[in-house]
C-alpha positions in Angstrom: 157.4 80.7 113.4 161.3 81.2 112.5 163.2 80.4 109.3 167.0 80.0 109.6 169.1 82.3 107.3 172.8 80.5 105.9 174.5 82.0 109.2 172.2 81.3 111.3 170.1 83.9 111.9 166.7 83.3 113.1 164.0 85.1 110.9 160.3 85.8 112.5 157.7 85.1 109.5 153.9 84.6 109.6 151.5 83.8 107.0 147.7 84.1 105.7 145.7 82.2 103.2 146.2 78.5 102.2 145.0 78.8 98.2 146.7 79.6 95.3 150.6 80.5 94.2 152.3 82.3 97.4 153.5 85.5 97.5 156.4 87.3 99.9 156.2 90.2 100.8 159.6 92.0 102.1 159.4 95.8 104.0 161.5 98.5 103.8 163.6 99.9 106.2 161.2 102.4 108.2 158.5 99.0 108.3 158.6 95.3 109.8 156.9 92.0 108.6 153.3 94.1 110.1 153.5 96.8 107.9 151.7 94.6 104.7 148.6 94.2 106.8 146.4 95.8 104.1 148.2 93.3 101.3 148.1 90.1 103.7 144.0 90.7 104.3 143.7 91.4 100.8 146.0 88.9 98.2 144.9 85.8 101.4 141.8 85.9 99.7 143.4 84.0 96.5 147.1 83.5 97.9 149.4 81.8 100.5 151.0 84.5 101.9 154.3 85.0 103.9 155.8 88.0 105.6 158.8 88.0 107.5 160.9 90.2 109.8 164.3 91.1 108.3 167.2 90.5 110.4 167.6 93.6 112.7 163.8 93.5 113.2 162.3 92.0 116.5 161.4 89.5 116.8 163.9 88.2 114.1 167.3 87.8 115.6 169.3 91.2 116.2 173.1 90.2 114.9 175.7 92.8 116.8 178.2 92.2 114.0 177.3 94.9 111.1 179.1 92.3 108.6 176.3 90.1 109.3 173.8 92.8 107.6 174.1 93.1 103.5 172.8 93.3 100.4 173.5 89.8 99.6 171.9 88.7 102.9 168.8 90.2 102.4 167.9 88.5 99.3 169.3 84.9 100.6 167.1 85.5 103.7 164.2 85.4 101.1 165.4 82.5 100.1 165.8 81.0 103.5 162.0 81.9 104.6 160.4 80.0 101.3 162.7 77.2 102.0 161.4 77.4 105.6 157.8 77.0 104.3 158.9 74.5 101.9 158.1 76.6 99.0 160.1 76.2 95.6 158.7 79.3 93.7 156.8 82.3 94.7 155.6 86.1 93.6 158.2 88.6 95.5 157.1 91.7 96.9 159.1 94.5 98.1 158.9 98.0 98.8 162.4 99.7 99.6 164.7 97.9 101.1 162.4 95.2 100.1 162.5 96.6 97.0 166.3 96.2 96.4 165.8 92.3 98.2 163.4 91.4 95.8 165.2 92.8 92.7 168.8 90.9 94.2 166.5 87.9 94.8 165.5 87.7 91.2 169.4 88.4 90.1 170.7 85.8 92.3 168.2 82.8 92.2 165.6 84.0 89.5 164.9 80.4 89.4 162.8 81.0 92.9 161.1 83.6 91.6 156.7 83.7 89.7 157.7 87.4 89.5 158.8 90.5 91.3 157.4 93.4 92.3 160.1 95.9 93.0 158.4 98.9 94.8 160.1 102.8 95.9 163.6 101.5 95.2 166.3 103.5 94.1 167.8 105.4 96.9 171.3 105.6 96.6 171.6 104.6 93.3 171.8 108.0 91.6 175.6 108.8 91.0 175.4 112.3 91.4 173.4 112.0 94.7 175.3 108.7 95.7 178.3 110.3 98.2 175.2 112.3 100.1 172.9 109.6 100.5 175.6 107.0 102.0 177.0 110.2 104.2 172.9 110.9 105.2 172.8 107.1 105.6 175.2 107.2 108.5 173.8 110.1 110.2 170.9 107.9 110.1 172.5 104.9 111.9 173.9 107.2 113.9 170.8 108.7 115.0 168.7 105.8 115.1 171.9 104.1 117.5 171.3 106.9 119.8 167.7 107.3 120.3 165.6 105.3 118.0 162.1 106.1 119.8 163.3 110.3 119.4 164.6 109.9 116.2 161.8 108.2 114.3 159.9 111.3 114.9 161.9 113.6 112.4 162.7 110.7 110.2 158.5 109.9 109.9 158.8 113.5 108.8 160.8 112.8 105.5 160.3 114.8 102.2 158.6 111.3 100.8 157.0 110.3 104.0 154.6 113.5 104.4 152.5 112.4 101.1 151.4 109.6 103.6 150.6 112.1 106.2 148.6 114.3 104.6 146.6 111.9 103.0 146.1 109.0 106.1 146.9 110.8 109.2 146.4 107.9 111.5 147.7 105.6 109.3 150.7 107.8 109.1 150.4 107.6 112.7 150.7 104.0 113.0 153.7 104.1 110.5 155.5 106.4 113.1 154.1 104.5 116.5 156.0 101.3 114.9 159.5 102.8 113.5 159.8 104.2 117.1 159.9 100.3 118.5 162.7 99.4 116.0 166.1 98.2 117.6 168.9 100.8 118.2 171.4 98.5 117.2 169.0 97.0 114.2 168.3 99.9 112.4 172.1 101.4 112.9 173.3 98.0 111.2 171.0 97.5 108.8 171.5 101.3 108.0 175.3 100.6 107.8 175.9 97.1 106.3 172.9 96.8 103.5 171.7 101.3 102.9 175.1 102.1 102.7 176.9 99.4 100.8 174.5 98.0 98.0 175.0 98.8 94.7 173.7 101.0 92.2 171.5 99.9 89.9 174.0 101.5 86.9 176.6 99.1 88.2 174.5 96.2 87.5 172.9 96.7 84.1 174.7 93.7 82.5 173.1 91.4 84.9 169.7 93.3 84.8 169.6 92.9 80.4 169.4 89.7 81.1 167.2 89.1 83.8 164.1 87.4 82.8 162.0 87.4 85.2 158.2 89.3 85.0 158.8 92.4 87.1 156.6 95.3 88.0 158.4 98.4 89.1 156.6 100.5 91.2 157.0 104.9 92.2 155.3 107.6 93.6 156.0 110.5 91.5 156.9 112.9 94.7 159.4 110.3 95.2 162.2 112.2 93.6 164.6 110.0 94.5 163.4 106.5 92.8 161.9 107.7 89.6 165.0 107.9 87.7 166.0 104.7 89.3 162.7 103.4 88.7 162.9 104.4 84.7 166.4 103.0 84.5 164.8 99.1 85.8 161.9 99.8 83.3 164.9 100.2 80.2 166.9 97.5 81.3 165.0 94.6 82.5 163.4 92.8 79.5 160.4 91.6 81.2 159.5 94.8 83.5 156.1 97.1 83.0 156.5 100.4 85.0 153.7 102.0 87.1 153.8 105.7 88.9 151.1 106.3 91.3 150.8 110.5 90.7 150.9 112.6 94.0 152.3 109.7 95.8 155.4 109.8 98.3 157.6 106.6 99.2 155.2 103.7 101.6 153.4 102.8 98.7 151.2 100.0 99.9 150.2 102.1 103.0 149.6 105.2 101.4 147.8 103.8 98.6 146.3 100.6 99.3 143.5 100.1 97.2 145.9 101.2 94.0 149.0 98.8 95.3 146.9 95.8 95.2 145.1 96.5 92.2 148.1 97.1 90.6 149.7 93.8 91.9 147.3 91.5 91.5 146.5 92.3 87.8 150.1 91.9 87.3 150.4 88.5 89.3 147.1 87.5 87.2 149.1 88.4 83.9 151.7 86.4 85.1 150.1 83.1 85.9 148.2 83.4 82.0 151.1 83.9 80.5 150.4 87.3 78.9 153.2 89.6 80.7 156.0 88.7 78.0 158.9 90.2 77.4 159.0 93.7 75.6 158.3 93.2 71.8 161.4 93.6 69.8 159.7 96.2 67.6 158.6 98.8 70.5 162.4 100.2 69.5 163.0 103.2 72.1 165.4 104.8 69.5 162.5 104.9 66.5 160.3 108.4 67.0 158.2 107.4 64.0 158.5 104.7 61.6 159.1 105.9 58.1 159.5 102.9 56.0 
């Protein structure tokens, strides 16, 4: 089944379960709409849920024109796949990429959103790291561009990918057997026109102090590069509970599972009681003790 995006992109989604709220779920960059098999057999148990390919990813449409991939467009394709299904609201997932989707999806039509899980998001963010990570970015593309099927092995191999490895080797192995199959000029794009040009989360904190929707940020702690980033969401968004899952790398639902969902689905439980609320006013960050 396909969802149209604004420009006319054609977006490959599936779904599970016909009960309760839905919840969709959006992969990151080294994943595809298959990659939240372990969430889809578990939350379709109590949920409708919808995953979908993100422009760039077979068997979604492939655009040529890196203009057609950003930030912007990623959470609007959200968008475009509940309006697809017919759905108004719905709990957003995302890890990554996804992570950044979900957390633009929220800041631009918060109205669409139960909640949002934003999951191992953060790269780039970090000024001081910010010039290498857009001038690693385009190595990426260009690597990917060249030989994505080569390349995947070395970039399966990442400082926050090993975690996975060590812990789930043919899981890990599944991982790597799918990034090979992405599209050359997919993953160079996408690399290019979303990785490299979204913004950091500092430049946004305005809109982020007054975001109100429930979020749940999500780490691994041997993700160096999204715990500050993940902190910084957990500070500024009013409504936002932070969780780090302790000698855990960046594929978070994969790597962890059985933690992921817990994790998720107390949260989305919270949320549909109406007990995750907004941080009390008195939990004052600056106060070390009260003394009066």
């Amino acid at each position: 089944m396909y969802a149209t995006a604004k420009d006319g992109t054609k977006l490959y989604y599936e779904t599970a379960g016909e009960g309760g709220t839905p919840i969709l779920f959006i992969h990151e960059f080294g994943g595809s709409y298959d990659a939240w098999e372990p969430q889809m057999s578990f939350f379709a148990r109590r949920h409708r849920c919808i995953t979908y390919a993100a422009r760039g990813y077979a068997p979604s449409d492939i655009p040529a024109d890196m203009e057609m991939y950003s930030q912007a467009n990623a959470a609007d394709d959200a968008v475009a796949v509940l309006d697809a299904l017919g759905i108004e609201k719905a709990h957003i997932v995302g890890l990554s990429m996804g992570g950044f989707a979900t957390l633009h999806f929220g800041l631009r039509t918060p109205g669409r959103a139960l909640s949002l899980t934003v999951a191992g998001a953060g790269y780039g963010t970090e000024r001081e790291t910010a010039d290498y990570f857009r001038n690693t970015s385009l190595k990426v593309a260009d690597n990917f561009e060249k030989d994505p099927a080569g390349f995947s092995k070395i970039y399966s191999l990442g400082a926050s990918r090993v975690q996975f490895q060590n812990k789930d080797p043919r899981g890990w192995a599944a991982f790597a057997e799918r990034l090979s199959h992405h599209s050359a000029i997919g993953a160079a794009n996408t690399m290019r026109g979303v990785q490299c040009r979204r913004p950091s989360f500092w430049d946004l904190d305005d809109q982020l102090k007054t975001m109100m929707v429930p979020t749940l940020v999500m780490t691994g702690d041997e993700d160096d590069h999204c715990l500050q980033p993940s902190i910084y969401l957990k500070k500024m968004l009013p409504a936002a509970g932070l969780a780090i899952f302790p000698k855990t790398g960046h594929t978070l639902n994969l790597e962890e599972p059985t933690l992921f969902n817990s994790l998720v689905s107390d949260f989305i439980a919270q949320v549909e009681q109406d007990a995750w609320k907004v941080r009390d006013p008195r939990a004052d960050p600056g106060q070390v003790m009260r003394t009066e």
